[in-house]
One Martini backbone bead per residue (centre of mass of N, CA, C, O) as a GRO file, in nm:
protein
   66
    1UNK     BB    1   3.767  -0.370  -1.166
    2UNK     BB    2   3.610  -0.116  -1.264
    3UNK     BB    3   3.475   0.132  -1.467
    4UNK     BB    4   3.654   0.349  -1.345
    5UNK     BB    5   3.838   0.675  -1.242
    6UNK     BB    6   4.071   0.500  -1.112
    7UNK     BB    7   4.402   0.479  -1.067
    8UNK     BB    8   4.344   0.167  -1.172
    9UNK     BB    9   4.434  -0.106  -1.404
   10UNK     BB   10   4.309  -0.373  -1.576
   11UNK     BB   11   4.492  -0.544  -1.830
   12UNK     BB   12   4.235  -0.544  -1.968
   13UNK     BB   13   4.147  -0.257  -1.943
   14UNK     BB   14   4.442  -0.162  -2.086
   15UNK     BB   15   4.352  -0.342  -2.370
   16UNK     BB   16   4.111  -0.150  -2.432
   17UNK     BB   17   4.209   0.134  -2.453
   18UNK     BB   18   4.432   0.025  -2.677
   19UNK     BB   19   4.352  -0.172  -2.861
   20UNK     BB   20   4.474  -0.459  -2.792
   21UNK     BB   21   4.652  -0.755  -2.769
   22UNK     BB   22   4.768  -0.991  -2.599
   23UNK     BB   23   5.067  -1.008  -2.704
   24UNK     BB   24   5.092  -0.711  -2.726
   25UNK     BB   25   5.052  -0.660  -2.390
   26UNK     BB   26   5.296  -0.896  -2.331
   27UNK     BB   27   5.501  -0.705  -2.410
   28UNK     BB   28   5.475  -0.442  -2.309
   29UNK     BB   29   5.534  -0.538  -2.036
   30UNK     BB   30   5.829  -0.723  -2.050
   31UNK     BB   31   5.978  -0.443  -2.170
   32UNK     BB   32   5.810  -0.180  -2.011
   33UNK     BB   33   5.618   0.005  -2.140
   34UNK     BB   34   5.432  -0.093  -1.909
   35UNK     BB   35   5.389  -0.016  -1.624
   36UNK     BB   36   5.375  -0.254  -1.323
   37UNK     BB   37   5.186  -0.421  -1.042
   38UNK     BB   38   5.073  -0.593  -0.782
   39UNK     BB   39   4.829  -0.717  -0.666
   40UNK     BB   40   4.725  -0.677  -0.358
   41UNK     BB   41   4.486  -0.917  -0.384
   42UNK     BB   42   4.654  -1.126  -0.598
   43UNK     BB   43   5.006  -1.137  -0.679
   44UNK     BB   44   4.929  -1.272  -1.001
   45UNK     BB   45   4.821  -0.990  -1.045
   46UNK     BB   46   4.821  -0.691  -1.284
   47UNK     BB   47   4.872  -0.316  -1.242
   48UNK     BB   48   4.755  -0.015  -1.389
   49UNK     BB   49   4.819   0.329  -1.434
   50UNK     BB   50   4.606   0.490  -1.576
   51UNK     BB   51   4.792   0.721  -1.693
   52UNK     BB   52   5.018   0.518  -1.848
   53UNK     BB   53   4.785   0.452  -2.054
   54UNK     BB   54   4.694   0.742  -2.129
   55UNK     BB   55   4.980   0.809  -2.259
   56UNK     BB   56   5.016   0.561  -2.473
   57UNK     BB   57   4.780   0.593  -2.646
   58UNK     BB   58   4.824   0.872  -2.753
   59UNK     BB   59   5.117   0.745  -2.889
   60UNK     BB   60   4.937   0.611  -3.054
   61UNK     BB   61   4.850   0.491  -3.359
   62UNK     BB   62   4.508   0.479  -3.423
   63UNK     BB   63   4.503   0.176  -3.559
   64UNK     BB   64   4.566   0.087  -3.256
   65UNK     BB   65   4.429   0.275  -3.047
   66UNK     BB   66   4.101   0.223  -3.170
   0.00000   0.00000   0.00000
């Protein structure tokens, strides 16, 4: 997906937002703390809603999320 301002975001795309490492965004996937869905063009892969991932950054401290 593109980095536009689209509903939905890639994995990728949204460990760039929270600025965070791979670890720990596979971490908060498998807790809950990121809801995500299957992605409809590819199955394997997981996307998340755009809004979910800027509410969670909002909350994170500045030093994690900067």
């Amino acid at each position: 997906m593109a980095k536009s301002e689209g509903e939905y975001v890639s994995v990728a795309e949204a460990r760039e937002i929270l600025g965070v490492s791979k670890p720990r965004m596979t971490e908060m996937l498998k807790d809950g703390t990121l809801p995500w869905e299957p992605n409809p063009v590819d199955r394997r892969g997981k996307i998340l809603r755009r809004v979910d991932v800027l509410r969670l950054a909002a909350k994170l401290p500045k030093k994690e999320a900067a």
